[in-house]
ROSE-802960 format. One record per residue (C-alpha): residue number from 1; residue in one letter; chain; x, z, y. Coordinates in steps of 0.5 Angstrom, whole numbers, padded with zeros to 4 digits. Each point is the difference from the previous one (the first is absolute). Layout:
% residues N
(rec NUM 'A' 'A' (X Z Y))
...
//
This chain:
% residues 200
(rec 1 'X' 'A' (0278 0195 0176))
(rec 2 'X' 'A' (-0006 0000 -0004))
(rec 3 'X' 'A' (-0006 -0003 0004))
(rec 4 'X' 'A' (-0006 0006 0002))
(rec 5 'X' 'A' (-0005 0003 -0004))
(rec 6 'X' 'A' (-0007 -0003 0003))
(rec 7 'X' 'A' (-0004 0002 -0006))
(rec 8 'X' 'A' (0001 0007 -0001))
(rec 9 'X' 'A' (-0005 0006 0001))
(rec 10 'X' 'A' (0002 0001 0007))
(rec 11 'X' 'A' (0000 -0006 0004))
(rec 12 'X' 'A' (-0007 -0001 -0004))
(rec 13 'X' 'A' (-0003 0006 0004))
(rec 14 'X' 'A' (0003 -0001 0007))
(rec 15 'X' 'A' (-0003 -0008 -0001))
(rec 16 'X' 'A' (-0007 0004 -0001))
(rec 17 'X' 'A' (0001 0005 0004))
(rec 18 'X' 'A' (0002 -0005 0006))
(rec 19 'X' 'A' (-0005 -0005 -0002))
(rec 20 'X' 'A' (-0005 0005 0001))
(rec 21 'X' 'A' (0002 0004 0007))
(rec 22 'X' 'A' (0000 -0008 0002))
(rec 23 'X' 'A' (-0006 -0002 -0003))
(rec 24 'X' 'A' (-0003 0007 0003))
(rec 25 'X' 'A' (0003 -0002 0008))
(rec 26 'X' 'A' (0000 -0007 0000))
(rec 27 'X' 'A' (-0004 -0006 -0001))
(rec 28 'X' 'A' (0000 -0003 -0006))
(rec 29 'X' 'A' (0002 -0007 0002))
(rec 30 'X' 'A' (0007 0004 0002))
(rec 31 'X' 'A' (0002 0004 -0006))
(rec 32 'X' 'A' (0004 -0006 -0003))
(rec 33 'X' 'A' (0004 0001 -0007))
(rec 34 'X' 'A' (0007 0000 0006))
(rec 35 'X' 'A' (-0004 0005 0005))
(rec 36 'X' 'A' (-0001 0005 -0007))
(rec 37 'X' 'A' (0007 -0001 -0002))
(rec 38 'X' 'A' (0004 0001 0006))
(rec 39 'X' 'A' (-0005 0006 0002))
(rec 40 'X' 'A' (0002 0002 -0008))
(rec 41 'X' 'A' (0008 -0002 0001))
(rec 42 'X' 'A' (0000 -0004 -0006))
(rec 43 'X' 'A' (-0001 -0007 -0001))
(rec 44 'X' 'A' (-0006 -0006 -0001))
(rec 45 'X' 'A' (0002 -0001 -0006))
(rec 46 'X' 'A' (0000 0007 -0003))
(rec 47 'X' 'A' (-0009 -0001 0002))
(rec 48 'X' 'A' (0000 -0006 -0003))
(rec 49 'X' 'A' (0005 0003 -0007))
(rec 50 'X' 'A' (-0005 0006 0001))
(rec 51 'X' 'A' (-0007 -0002 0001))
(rec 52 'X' 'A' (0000 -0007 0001))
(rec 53 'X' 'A' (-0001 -0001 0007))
(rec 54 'X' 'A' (-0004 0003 0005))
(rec 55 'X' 'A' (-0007 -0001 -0003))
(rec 56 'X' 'A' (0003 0005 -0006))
(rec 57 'X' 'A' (0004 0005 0005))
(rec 58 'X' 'A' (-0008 0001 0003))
(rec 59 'X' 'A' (-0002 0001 -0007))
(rec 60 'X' 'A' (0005 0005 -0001))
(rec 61 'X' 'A' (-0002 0003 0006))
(rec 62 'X' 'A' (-0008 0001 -0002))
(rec 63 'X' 'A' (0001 0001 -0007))
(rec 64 'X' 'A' (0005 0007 0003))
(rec 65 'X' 'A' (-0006 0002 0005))
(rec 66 'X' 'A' (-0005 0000 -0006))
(rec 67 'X' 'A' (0004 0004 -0004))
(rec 68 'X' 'A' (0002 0005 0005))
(rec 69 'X' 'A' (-0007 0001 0003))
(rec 70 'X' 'A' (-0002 0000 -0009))
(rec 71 'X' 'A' (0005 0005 0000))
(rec 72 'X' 'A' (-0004 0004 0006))
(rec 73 'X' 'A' (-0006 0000 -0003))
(rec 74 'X' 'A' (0001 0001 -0007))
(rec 75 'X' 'A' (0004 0007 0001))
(rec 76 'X' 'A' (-0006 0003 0004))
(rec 77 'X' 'A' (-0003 0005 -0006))
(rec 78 'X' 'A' (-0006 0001 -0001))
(rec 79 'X' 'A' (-0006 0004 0003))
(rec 80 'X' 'A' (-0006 0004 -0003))
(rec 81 'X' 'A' (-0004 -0003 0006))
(rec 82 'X' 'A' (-0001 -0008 0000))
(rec 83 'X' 'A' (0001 0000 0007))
(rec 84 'X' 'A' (0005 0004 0001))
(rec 85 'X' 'A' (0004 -0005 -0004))
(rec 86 'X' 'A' (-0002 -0005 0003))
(rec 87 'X' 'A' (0001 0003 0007))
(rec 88 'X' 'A' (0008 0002 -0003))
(rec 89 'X' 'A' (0001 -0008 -0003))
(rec 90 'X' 'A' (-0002 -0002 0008))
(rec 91 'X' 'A' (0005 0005 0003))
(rec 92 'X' 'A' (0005 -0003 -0005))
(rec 93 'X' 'A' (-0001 -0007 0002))
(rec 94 'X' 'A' (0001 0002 0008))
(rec 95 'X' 'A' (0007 0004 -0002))
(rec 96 'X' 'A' (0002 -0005 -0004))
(rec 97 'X' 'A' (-0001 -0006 0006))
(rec 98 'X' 'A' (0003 0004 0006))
(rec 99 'X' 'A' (0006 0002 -0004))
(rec 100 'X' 'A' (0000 -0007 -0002))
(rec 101 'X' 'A' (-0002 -0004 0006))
(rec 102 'X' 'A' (0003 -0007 0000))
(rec 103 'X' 'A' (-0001 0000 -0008))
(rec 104 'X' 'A' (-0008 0001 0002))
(rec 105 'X' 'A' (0000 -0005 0005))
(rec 106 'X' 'A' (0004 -0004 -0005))
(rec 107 'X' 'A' (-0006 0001 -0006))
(rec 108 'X' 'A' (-0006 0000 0005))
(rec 109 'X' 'A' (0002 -0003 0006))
(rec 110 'X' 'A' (-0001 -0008 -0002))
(rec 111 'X' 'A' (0007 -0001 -0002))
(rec 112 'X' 'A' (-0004 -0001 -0007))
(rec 113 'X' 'A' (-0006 0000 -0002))
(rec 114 'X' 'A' (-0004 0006 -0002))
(rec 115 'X' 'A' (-0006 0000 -0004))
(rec 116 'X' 'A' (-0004 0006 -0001))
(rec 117 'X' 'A' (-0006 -0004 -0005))
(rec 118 'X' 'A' (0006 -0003 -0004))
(rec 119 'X' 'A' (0002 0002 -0008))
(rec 120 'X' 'A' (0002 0007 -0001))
(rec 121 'X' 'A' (0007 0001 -0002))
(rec 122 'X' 'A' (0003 0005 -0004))
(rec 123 'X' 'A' (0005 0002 0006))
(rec 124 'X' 'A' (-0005 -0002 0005))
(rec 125 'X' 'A' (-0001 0005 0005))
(rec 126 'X' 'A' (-0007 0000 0000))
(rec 127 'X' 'A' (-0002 0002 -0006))
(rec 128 'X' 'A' (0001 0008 0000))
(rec 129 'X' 'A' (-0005 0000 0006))
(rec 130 'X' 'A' (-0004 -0005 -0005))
(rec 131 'X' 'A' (0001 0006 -0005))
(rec 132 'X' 'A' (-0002 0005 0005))
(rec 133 'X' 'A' (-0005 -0003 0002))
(rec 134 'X' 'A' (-0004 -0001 -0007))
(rec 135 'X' 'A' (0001 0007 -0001))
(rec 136 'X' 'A' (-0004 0002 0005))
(rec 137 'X' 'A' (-0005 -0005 -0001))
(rec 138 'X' 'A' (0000 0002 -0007))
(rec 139 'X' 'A' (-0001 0008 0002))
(rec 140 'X' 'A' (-0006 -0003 0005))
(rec 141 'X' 'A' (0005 0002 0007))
(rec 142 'X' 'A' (0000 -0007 0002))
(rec 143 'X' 'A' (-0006 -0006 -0001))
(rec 144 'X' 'A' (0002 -0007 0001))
(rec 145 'X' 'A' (0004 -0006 -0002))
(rec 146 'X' 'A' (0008 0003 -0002))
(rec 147 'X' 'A' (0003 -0007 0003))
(rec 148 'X' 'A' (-0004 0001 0006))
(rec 149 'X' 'A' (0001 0008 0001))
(rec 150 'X' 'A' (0008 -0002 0000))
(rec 151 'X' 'A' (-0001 -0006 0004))
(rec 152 'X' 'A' (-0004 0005 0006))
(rec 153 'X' 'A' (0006 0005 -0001))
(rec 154 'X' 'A' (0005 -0004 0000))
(rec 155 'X' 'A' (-0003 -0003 0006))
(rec 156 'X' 'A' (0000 0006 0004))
(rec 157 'X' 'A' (0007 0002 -0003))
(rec 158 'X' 'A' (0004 -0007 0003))
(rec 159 'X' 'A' (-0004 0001 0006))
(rec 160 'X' 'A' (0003 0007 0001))
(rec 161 'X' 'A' (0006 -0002 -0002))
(rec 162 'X' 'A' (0001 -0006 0004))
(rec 163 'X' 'A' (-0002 0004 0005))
(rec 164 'X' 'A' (0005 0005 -0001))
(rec 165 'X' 'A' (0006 -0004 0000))
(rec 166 'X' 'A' (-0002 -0004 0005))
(rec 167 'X' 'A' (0001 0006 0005))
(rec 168 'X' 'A' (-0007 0000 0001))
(rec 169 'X' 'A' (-0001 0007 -0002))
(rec 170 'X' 'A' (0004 0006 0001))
(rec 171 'X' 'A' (0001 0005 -0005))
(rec 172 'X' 'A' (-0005 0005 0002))
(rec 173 'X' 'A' (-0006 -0005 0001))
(rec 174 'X' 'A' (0002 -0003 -0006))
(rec 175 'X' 'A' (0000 0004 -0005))
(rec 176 'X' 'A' (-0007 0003 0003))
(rec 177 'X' 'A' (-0003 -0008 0000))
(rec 178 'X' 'A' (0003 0000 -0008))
(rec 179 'X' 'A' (-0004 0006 -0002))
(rec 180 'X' 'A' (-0006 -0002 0003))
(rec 181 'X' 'A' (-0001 -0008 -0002))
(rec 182 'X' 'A' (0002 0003 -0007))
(rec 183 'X' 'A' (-0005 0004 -0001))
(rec 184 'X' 'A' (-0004 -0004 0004))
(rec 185 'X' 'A' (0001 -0005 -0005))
(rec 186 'X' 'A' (-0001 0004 -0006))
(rec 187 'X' 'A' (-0006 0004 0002))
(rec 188 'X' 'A' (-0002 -0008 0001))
(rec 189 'X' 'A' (0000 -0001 -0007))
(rec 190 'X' 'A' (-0003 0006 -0003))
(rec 191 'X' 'A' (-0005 0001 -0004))
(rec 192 'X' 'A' (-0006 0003 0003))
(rec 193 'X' 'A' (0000 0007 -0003))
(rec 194 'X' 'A' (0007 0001 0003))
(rec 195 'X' 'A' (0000 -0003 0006))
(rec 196 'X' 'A' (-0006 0005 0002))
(rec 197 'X' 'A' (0005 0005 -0002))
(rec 198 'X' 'A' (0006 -0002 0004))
(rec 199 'X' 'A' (-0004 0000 0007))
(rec 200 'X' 'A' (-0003 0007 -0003))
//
């Protein structure tokens, strides 16, 4: 009898999937490259033939995350308001992490470093808000920086989440504090003449 496949797509997903259930529930310190693979019911050596250990399997981890919420963001359609598109690319970014929480706790939780100022990538999930924001800049909707009109957003935005997932907010009240602090921040942002309409 042959020896196991410990290189095939399969056991590659289960690694991930394990590694970021663990990662999300645990402290970094216990997921060992053994705890994934027991909780994967594979073997060691198919982490280090399929990532080259654990620091690679993490990476694996994060890179699935960033592609996940890119995928979410990036799938909102365009809206005739800038703001209204706006607003659509929060609620993507909030559906995404309460369907995918441990992967949200694995990308914004200190498992790997996040960080906002850096480079824009293609596949960065910050770039459609970037987009959005520069059009309603463009269109004389929003007044400021657009590195820190993302920031403040997203700031809002994890702390809502984070929150969220925390079961710190039931439904109700968290839909309710999503609405407000988003338009809040917005309204925050808007130029002058579109603020006095929005409190019209």
């Amino acid at each position: 009898m042959g020896r196991p496949r410990t290189n095939d797509e399969t056991v590659k997903e289960r690694l991930v999937e394990s590694a970021t259930e663990l990662l999300a529930t645990r402290p970094r310190e216990s997921v060992t490259v053994r705890a994934v693979a027991m909780a994967a019911g594979t073997s060691t050596a198919a982490v280090y033939s399929l990532f080259g250990g654990k620091d690679g399997l993490i990476e694996a981890v994060r890179d699935e995350a960033v592609a996940g919420l890119f995928q979410s963001v990036t799938a909102v359609p365009a809206a005739d308001d800038p703001l209204d598109g706006l607003y659509a690319l929060a609620e993507a970014y909030r559906r995404w992490g309460r369907e995918h929480r441990h992967l949200y706790s694995v990308l914004f939780g200190g498992v790997q470093s996040f960080k906002p100022s850096g480079a824009v990538g293609t596949s960065d999930p910050i770039r459609p808000l970037l987009a959005a924001i520069d059009r309603a800049v463009a269109e004389s909707v929003l007044d400021g920086p657009a590195t820190s009109i993302a920031l403040s957003l997203w700031v809002t935005l994890h702390g809502l989440v984070t929150l969220e997932l925390a079961g710190a907010l039931d439904t109700p009240t968290a839909d309710a504090a999503f609405r407000s602090a988003i338009h809040a921040t917005l309204r925050g942002w808007t130029t002058p003449t579109v603020f006095r309409s929005l409190r019209a």
